[in-house]
N, C-alpha and C positions, 0 to 999 in steps of 0.2 A: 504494500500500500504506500504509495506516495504522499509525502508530507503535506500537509495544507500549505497554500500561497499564504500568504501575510497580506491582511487587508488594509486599504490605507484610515491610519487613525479618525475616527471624529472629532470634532472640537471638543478640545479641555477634559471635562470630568464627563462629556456625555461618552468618552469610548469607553471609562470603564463597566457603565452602566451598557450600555449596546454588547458589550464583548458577554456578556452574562448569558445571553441568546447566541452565541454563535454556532452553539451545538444543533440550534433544531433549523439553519439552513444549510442546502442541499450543499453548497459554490460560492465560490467568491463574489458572482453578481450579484446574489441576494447578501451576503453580508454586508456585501456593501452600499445598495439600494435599501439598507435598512437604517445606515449611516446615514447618509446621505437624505432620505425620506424626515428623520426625527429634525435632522438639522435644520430643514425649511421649514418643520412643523413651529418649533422653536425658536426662528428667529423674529425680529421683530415684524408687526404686520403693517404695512403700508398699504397693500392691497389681497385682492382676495387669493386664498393659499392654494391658487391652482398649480397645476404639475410646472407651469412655464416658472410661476414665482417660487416654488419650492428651488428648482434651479436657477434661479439665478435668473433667470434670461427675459428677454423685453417680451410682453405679452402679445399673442399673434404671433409674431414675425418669426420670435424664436420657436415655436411648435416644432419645429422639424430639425433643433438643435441632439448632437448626439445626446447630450446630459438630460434631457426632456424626454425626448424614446427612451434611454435605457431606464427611468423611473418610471414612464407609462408601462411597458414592460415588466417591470417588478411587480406593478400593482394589480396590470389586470391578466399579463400570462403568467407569470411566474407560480411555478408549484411548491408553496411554503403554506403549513398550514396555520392559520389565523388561530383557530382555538387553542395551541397549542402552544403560541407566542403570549394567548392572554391567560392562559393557565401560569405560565415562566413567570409572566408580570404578578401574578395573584400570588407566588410563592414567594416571590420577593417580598411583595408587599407581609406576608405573614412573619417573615423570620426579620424582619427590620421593628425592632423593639417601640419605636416612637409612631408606628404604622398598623400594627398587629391589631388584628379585632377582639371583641370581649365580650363578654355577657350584657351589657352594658350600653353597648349599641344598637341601633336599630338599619333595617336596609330597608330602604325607600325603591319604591314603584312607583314608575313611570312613561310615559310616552311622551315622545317630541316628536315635530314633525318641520318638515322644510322644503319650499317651495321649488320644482324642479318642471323644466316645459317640457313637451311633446308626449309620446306615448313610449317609446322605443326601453327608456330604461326600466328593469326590473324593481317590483315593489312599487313601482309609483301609476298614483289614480287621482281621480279629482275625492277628497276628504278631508276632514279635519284635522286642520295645523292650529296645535296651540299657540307657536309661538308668535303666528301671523291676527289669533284669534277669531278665524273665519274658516269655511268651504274651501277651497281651491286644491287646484295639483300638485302633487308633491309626494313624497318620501315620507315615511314615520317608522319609527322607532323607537322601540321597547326599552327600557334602558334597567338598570340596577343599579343604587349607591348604598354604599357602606358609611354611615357616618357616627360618632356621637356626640357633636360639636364640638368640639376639638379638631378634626380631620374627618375630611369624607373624601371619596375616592369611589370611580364607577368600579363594577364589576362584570357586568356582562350587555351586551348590548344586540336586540336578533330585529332588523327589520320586517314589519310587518304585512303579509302579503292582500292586499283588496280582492275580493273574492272574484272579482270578473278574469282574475289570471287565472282562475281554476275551470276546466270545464265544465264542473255542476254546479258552481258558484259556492255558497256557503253547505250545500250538502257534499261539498267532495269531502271523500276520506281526511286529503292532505289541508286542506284550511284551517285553521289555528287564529282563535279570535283574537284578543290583544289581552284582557284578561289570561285567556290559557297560555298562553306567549309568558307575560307576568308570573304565575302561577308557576310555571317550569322553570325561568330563570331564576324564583327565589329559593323554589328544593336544589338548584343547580350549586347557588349558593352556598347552602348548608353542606351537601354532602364534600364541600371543599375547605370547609372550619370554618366560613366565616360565623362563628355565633352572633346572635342579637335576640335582643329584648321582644323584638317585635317586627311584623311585617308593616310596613304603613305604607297609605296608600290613598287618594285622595275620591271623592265621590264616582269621578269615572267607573271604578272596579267594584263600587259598592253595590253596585245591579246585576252582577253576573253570582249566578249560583255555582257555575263551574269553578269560580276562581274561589270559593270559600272550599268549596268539596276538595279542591287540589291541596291547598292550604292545610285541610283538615287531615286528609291524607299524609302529607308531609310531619305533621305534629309542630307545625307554624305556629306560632301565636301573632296576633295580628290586632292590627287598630285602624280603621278606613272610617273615613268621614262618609256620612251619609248626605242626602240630597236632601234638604228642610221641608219641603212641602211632596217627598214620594211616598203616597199613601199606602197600606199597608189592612190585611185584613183586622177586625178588631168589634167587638160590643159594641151597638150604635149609641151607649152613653159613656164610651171611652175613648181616650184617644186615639188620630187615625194617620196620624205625619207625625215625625220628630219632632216637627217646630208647637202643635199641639200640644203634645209630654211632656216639651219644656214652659208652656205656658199654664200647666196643672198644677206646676212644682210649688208651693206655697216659698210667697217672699214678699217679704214687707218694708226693710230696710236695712243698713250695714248692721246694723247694731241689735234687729231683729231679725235675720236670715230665714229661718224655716228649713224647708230642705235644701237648701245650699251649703257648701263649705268653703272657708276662702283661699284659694289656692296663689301661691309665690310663682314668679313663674322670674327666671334669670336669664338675661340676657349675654351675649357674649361681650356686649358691648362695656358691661358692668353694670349697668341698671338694672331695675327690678318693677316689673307690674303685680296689680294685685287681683288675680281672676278670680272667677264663682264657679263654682262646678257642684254637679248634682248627677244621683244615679234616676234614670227616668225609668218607667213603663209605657210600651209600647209593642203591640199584642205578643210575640215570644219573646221579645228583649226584654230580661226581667233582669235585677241586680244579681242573683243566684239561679238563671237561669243557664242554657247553655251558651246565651247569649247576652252581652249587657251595654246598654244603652247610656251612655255619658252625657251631658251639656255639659259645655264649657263658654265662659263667657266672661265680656268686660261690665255689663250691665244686665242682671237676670230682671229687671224691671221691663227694660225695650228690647232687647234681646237684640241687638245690630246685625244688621247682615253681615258684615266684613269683619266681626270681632265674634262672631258667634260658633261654634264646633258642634257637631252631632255626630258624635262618635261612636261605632260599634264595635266590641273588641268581644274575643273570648276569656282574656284576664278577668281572674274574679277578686273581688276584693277582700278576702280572707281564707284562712288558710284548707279549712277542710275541702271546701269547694275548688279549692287550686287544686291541690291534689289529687282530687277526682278527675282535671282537666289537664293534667299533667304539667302544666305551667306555673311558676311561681307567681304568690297574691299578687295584688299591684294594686294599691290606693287611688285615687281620685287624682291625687297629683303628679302620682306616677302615670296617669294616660294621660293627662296634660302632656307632661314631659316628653313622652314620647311622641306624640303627633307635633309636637313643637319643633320637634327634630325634622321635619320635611320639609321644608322652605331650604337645606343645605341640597338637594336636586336640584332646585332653581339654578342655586350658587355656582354648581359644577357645570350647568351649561350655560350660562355665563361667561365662562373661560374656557368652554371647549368649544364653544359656538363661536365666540367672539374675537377668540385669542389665538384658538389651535388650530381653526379650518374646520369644522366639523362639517359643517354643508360645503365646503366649498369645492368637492370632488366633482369631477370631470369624467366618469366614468357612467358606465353603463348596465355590467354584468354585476348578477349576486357576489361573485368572488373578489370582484374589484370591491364595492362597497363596502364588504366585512372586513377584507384588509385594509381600507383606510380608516376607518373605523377604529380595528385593532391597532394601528400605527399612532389614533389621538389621545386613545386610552393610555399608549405607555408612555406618549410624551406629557400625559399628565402626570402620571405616577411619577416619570422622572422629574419634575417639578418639586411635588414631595420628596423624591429622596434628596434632590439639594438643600430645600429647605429647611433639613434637622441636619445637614452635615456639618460637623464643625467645621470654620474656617481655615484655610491651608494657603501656600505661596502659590502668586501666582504663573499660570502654566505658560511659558514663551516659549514651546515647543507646539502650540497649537496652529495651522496656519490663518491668517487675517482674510479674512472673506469679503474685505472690501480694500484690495489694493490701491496704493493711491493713482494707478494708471490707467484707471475705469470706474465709470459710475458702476453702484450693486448689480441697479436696475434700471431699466431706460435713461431716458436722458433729462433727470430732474432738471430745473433750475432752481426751483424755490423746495426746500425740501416738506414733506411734512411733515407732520406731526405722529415721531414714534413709538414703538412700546418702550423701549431703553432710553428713552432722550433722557441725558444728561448722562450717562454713561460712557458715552464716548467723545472725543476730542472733535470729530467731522458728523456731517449732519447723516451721516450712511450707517449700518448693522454696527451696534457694538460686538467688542471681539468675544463670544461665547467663553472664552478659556478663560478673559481679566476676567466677567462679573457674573459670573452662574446664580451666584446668589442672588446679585440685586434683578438679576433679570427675572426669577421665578418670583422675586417680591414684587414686580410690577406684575403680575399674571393676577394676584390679590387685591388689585385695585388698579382695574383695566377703565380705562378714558373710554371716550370717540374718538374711532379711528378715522382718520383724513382719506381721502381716495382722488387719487390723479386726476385730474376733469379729464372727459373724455370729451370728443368731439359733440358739435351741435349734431341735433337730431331734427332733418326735416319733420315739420309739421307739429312736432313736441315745444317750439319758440323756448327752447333749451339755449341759456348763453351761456358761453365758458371766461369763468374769471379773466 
């Protein structure tokens, strides 16, 4: 057997982390389309993180540069398996002490979705994108975070297929709702250590019966907010919606409560609110049922829309009934707590969407998308690992990715506005190897990104600065 080629380094601290993975590719082109891939994931974004900008090269013109083929290449022929790169990423993440998951935490479900034209790419239909907030064409995906406030970190991610790809539509064998999607990747989760406290999950998944049966299956514990006014069978002199249950709950004042109790809730920021919460009924959701029905709230007098939770969990809140459910008790503030914990999914696509490229793929085939996918996922993680590594000298063996004899990218004059500004001497890419650290600290407090004017657009009376 002939000895491996030596690949050429990536910048600074990302070759140690890249070299971690170099077992599970085939060749030197993939190892080093994997270099090469994180590098433009990670450097700063001026513009969108398509294959041209990932190399380097002017948008359009350079498409048919060698450095642009041999990363399109990588991404949508090359045979390196994607699960296998984010399984390597999740091991890491486990054996890295300041990373590790715990009883403690919770894994958020979710779906995104991102706006993509024509018909031709896989996965994509005219449906709902959250992130757009409307109908339209586009891409969605499933996603899973590991979080406990302190650090969160995705875990697995499966786009979701629109039923008109399937020949029977939603009765084909193979169609897989978004729920069941959910549901798999959080037993996928577990059977890999990540532990947590709890499944959480936001009203979407609170309608599917499949996704509590999979859950159940799994020995999940979970807490999903319900929809306020989704009616529910029930005695015609009982409650018939959650938001009902919580209007039965007797409450008089701070200082007279009734069935409420007043919950602390902590913010990361160091502040402190002071919420209500109460166990409701509402026809099977009973407080020692199999099921129990929570409000949470800033004012159980008006109950606010935006400050108000209806949450179903199967936590009981004492001990013999835990036991029976196999889950340990969990008080009134302990499911505050935990549902609190989901707004940290928002956070992570935030900086995968806005910072990594996450939509900004150019591709078409299911294999292209999963590996770009998997290539955002580890240039988050490696975010996280810089940002607990102690400080060290700096690496001037890394090479400068913006020579002084060439702009990075086109032919700026006015430069804009970038992720590292102030990190470097010239208005172009700080050098990844001086500032690993401060660059994953601007990933934590991502601006508006600036974008090249492009040309006027007949008929759109579009002027360019």
């Amino acid at each position: 057997m002939t000895e491996r080629r030596t690949c050429p380094p990536a910048p600074g601290a990302l070759e140690e982390y890249a070299a971690r993975f170099d077992g599970l590719f085939l060749n030197l082109a993939q190892r080093r389309g994997f270099r090469e891939y994180l590098t433009g994931l990670l450097a700063p974004r001026d513009r969108n993180k398509t294959l041209t900008c990932l190399a380097g090269a002017e948008p359009v013109l350079g498409a048919g540069l060698p450095s642009v083929q041999r990363l399109q290449y990588f991404l949508s022929e090359s045979r390196w398996d994607s699960e296998q790169v984010n399984t390597r990423r999740l091991e890491l993440v486990q054996t890295d002490p300041a990373l590790a998951p715990h009883e403690a935490g919770v894994l958020v479900i979710d779906d995104s979705g991102d706006r993509k034209d024509g018909t031709a790419t896989t996965h994509v239909g005219r449906q709902w994108l959250g992130r757009l907030g409307k109908t339209d064409n586009g891409v969605v995906t499933v996603t899973t975070v590991w979080t406990d406030g302190r650090v969160y970190y995705p875990l697995h991610a499966q786009p979701y297929t629109p039923a008109h790809h399937f020949t029977r539509g939603r009765a084909d064998p193979g169609f897989r709702t978004k729920p069941q999607i959910a549901a798999a990747l959080a037993a996928r989760g577990k059977e890999l250590g990540f532990a947590c406290r709890a499944v959480v999950a936001d009203c979407a998944y609170s309608v599917s019966d499949d996704w509590y049966l999979a859950l159940r299956e799994a020995q999940l514990p979970y807490v999903v907010h319900l929809k306020p006014h989704r009616g529910t069978w029930a005695p015609a002199d009982q409650p018939h919606t959650p938001i009902d249950a919580a209007h039965a709950l007797a409450w008089q004042d701070a200082d007279h409560p009734g069935d409420w109790a007043p919950v602390e809730r902590h913010f990361r920021g160091g502040h402190t609110e002071t919420w209500w919460a109460a166990d409701a009924r509402l026809g099977g959701w009973q407080p020692h049922g199999p099921c129990r029905l929570v409000v949470a709230t800033t004012d159980p007098a008006t109950l606010p829309e935006k400050a108000t939770w209806y949450l179903a969990t199967n936590h009981h809140p004492n001990a013999p009934h835990a036991t029976a459910s196999g889950h340990p008790p969990a008080d009134l503030a302990e499911i505050v707590r935990l549902y609190g914990l989901r707004p940290w999914i928002e956070q992570s696509y935030k900086q995968i969407k806005d910072e990594l490229g996450w939509a900004d793929f150019q591709v078409r085939s299911d294999t292209a998308i999963r590996h770009h996918q998997t290539l955002v996922n580890c240039a988050f993680t490696f975010c996280w690992d810089q940002w607990f590594a102690p400080p060290g000298p700096l690496d001037t063996t890394a090479p400068d990715p913006c020579p002084d004899n060439r702009p990075e990218r086109g032919h700026h004059h006015t430069p804009p506005a970038l992720l590292a500004q102030g990190l470097t001497g010239r208005p172009l890419l700080a050098h990844p190897g001086h500032h690993p650290a401060q660059m994953v600290a601007s990933l934590d407090r991502p601006g508006p990104a600036t974008r090249t004017p492009g040309p006027p657009r007949h008929g759109h009376r579009r002027q360019t600065p």
